[in-house]
N, C-alpha and C positions, 0 to 999 in steps of 0.2 A: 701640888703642881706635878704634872706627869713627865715625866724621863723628855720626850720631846719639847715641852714648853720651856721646860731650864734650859735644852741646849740652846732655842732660839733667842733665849735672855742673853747665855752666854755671848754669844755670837755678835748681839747686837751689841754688847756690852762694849767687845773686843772691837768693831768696826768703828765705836763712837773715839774709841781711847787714841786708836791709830790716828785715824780721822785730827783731834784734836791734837795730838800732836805735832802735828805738820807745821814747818815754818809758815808762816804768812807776813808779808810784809804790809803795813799799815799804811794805806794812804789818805792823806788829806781832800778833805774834799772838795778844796779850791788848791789849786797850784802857787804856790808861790812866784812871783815875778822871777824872770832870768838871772836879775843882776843879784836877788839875793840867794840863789843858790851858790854856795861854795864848792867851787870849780878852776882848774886850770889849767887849760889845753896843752902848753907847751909844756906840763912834763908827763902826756901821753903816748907812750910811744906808739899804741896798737890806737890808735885814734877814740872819738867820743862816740858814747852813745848815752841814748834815755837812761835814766833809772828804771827800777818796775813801775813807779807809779804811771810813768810819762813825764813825769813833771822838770828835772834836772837833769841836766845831762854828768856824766861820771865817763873816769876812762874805761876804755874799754882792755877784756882780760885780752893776754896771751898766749898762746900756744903749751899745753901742757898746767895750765892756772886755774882753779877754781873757778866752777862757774854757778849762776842759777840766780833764783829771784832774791833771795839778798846778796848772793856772792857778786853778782856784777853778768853783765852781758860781753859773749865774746865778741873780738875786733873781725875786721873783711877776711874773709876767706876762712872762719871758721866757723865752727858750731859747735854748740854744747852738747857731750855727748856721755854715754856710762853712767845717766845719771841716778843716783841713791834712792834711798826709801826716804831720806833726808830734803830732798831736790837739790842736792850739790852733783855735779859734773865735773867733766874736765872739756876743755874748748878742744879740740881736733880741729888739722884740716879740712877743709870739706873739697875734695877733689872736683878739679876744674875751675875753680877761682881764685885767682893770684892771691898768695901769699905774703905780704911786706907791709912792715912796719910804716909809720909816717917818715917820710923825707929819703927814704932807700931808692924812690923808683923815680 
């Protein structure tokens, strides 16, 4: 094998490893019904949101809190931002849409 066909091994090798190591969150291929997702609004302070699947809803993160496809989706007025080779973030503001917790406003 010539000098070039090993690097394009290497390469591939490297993009498969990265690749696979990427979190990925598993979803089912039917949704489970509402009432049996484990959930509980009242003690969300940044309000609800989906899961990644779609399927459940989960509280939503806060300001300055881990964010991304397993760490959770951020609450109104933020976005997930900074985020890793990981797919972890942190929520930020997102200028120009109000900022407040449930039951402030």
């Amino acid at each position: 094998m010539c000098a070039k066909q090993l690097f394009v091994v290497v390469v591939v090798a490297v993009a498969v490893a990265v690749v696979s190591g990427q979190r990925r969150t598993e979803c089912p291929e039917v949704c489970p019904e509402l009432h049996q997702c484990p959930f509980g609004r009242d003690q969300c302070p940044w309000g609800a949101v989906r899961d990644a699947c779609g399927c459940c809803f989960q509280c939503a993160k806060g300001p300055n809190e881990a964010c991304g496809e397993i760490e959770g989706r951020c609450g109104p007025g933020m976005k997930c931002q900074d985020i890793n080779q990981q797919g972890v973030g942190t929520c930020k503001r997102t200028p120009f849409i109000p900022l407040s917790p449930l039951g402030s406003g």
